[in-house]
Each structure stands twice: as structure tokens, then as C-alpha cells.
N, C-alpha and C positions, 0 to 999 in steps of 0.2 A: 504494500500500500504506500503510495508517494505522500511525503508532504506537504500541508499547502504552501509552505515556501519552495518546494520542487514544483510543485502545479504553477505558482503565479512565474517564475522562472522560465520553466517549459514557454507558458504562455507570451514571455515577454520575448522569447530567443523566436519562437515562432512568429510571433507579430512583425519581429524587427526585419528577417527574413522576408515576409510577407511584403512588407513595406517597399522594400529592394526589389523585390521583382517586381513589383509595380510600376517602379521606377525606372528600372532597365527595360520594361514595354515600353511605356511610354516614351523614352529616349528611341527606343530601337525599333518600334512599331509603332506610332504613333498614333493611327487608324484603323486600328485591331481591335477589339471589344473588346474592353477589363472586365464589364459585367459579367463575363461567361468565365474568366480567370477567379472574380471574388467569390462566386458563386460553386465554382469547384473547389475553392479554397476552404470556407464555410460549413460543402458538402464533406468533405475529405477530414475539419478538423472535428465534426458531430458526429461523422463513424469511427474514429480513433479516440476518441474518448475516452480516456482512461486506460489505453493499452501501453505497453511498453516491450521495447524489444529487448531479447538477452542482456546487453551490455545494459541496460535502464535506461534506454532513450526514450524518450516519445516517440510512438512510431510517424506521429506527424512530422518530424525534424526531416526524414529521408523524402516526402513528396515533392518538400517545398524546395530544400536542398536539388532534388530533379526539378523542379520546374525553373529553378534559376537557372540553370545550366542548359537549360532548353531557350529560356529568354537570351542570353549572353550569347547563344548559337542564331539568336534572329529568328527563332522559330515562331511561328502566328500563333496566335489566344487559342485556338482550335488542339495544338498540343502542346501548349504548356497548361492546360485544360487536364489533356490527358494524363499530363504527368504527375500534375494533382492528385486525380484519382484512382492509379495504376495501385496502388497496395489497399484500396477498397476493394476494389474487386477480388484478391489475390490474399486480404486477409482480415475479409469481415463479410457478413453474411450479403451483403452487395455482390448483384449479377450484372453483366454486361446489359440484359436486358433494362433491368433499373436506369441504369445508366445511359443508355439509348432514348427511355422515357423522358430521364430528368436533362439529359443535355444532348441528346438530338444522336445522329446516323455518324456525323464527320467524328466528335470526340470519343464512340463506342470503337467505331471502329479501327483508331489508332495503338 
């Protein structure tokens, strides 16, 4: 069980990250749609809620972690979308299907 100074912690490394990617969109894409980015981000940190991987990470730290690295590559909202939600589906009761429903054909499919 983490504690709430590891929760508000998790929270604040998560957000600051968050923050950054948003940032390197909008520098690097600038006409991309963040709303489909905040909204994976949102999705991605309400299904890892409270998990943590072996070493005690949040498991949200590695989506977000990928999705910088997806923005820094120039890649469009569509997957760095994906990259968001790549460990929901792979490790929480979230299906590709879900994911098709809540963010369309382009980010299931990636």
C-alpha cells in the first residue's frame, strides 16, 4: 500500500511529465488535437489507479514516459494517444474494443 506522500509525489512526477508533453505538441505539432492527448491521459491515469509495477513505480510513469518520446519523434495526437493507452489495454481489464468506442478506429488501431 503506497503512501499519501508517495501518491501526491507519483501525482506531481506524473502531472509535470504531462505538462511536457503538452508542450512539446504544441511546439512540434501545433495543429494536432490535445483534447484526444488529455483525454487518453485522464483515461490511462483512472485505469492505473493504484497499480504499481515490480520496482514501485506507478504504472502511469511508463505511458506518459512513451508518449513523450512519441511527441519528441513528431508523432501526431493520434499516437501519442496511443501511447497513453498501450498498458491499459495490456494491463487492466480495458479491451481494444473499449478503446475503439472511447477514442475512435485511428488510436485502437495503432
Amino acid at each position: 500500500m503506497t503512501t499519501l506522500r508517495e501518491q501526491i509525489a507519483t501525482n506531481m512526477l506524473t502531472v509535470t511529465k504531462f505538462r511536457e508533453l503538452l508542450r512539446d505538441m504544441k511546439e512540434n505539432r501545433p495543429n494536432d488535437d490535445l483534447e484526444l492527448v488529455r483525454k487518453a491521459y485522464e483515461f490511462s491515469q483512472k485505469q492505473h489507479s493504484g497499480q504499481q509495477r515490480a520496482s514501485g513505480e506507478p504504472y502511469l510513469v511508463h505511458p506518459v514516459e512513451v508518449a513523450l518520446v512519441l511527441a519528441e519523434m513528431k508523432m501526431d495526437s493520434v499516437a501519442v494517444a496511443a501511447g497513453l493507452l498501450h498498458d491499459s489495454v495490456e494491463d487492466t481489464s480495458v479491451t481494444i474494443v473499449d478503446i475503439r468506442k472511447e477514442f475512435g478506429e485511428q488510436v485502437a488501431h495503432c
